[in-house]
N, C-alpha and C positions, 0 to 999 in steps of 0.2 A: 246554496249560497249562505254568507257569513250576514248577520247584521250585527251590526254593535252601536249600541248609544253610550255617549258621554254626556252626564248633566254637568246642569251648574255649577254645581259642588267638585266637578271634578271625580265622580264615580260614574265606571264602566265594566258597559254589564253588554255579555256577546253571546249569540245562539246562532247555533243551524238554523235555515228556513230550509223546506222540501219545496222548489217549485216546481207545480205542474203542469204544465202544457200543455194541451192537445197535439199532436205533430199533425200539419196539412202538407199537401202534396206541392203546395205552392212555394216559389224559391223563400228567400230570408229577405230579398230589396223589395218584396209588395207589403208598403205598409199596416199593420195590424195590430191591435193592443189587447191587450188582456188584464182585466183588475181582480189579482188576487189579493181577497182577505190578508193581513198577517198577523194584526190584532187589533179587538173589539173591547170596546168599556177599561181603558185603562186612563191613567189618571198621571199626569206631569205636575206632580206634588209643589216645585218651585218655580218661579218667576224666573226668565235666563234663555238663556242659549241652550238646545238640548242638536247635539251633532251628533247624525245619523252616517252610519259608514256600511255599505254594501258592497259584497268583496264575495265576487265569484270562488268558487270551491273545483269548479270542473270546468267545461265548456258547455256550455247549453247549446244544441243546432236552437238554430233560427235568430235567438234573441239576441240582439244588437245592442238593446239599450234597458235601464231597471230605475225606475223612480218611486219615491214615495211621496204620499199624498193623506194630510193629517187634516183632519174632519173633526169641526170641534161638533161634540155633543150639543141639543138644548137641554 
C-alpha cells in the first residue's frame, strides 16, 4: 500500500508500506484485526492538520478495511 502525509505547511511526502498478513483459512466476513507497526519515534514538527492518505497498490485477499492509529509518546 501507498501512505502519504500532507502537513501543515502544505509538504507531501509518500512511501510504500509492505503489509503483512498472515493468511487463515477462514473467509474475509469473520471479523479480525491486525496491528502493524508503520512507524516508531517520529516527531510532528508543527502545530496543524497532518492528512494521512492510504491508497491500495494491489488487492490484499482478506482485508476489507486499513486505519491508522497515532499514539502520542510520554
Amino acid at each position: 500500500m501507498r501512505i502519504a502525509v500532507t502537513t501543515p505547511d502544505s509538504l507531501r511526502s509518500e512511501e510504500l508500506f509492505l503489509l503483512a498478513i498472515p493468511r487463515t483459512p477462514s473467509p474475509a466476513a469473520l471479523i479480525r484485526e491486525a496491528a502493524v507497526p508503520y512507524r516508531r519515534a517520529i516527531r510532528l514538527g508543527r502545530t496543524g492538520d497532518y492528512r494521512f492518505t492510504v491508497t491500495p497498490t494491489r488487492p490484499i485477499r482478506g482485508v476489507e478495511a486499513v486505519g491508522l492509529t497515532i499514539h502520542k509518546d510520554r
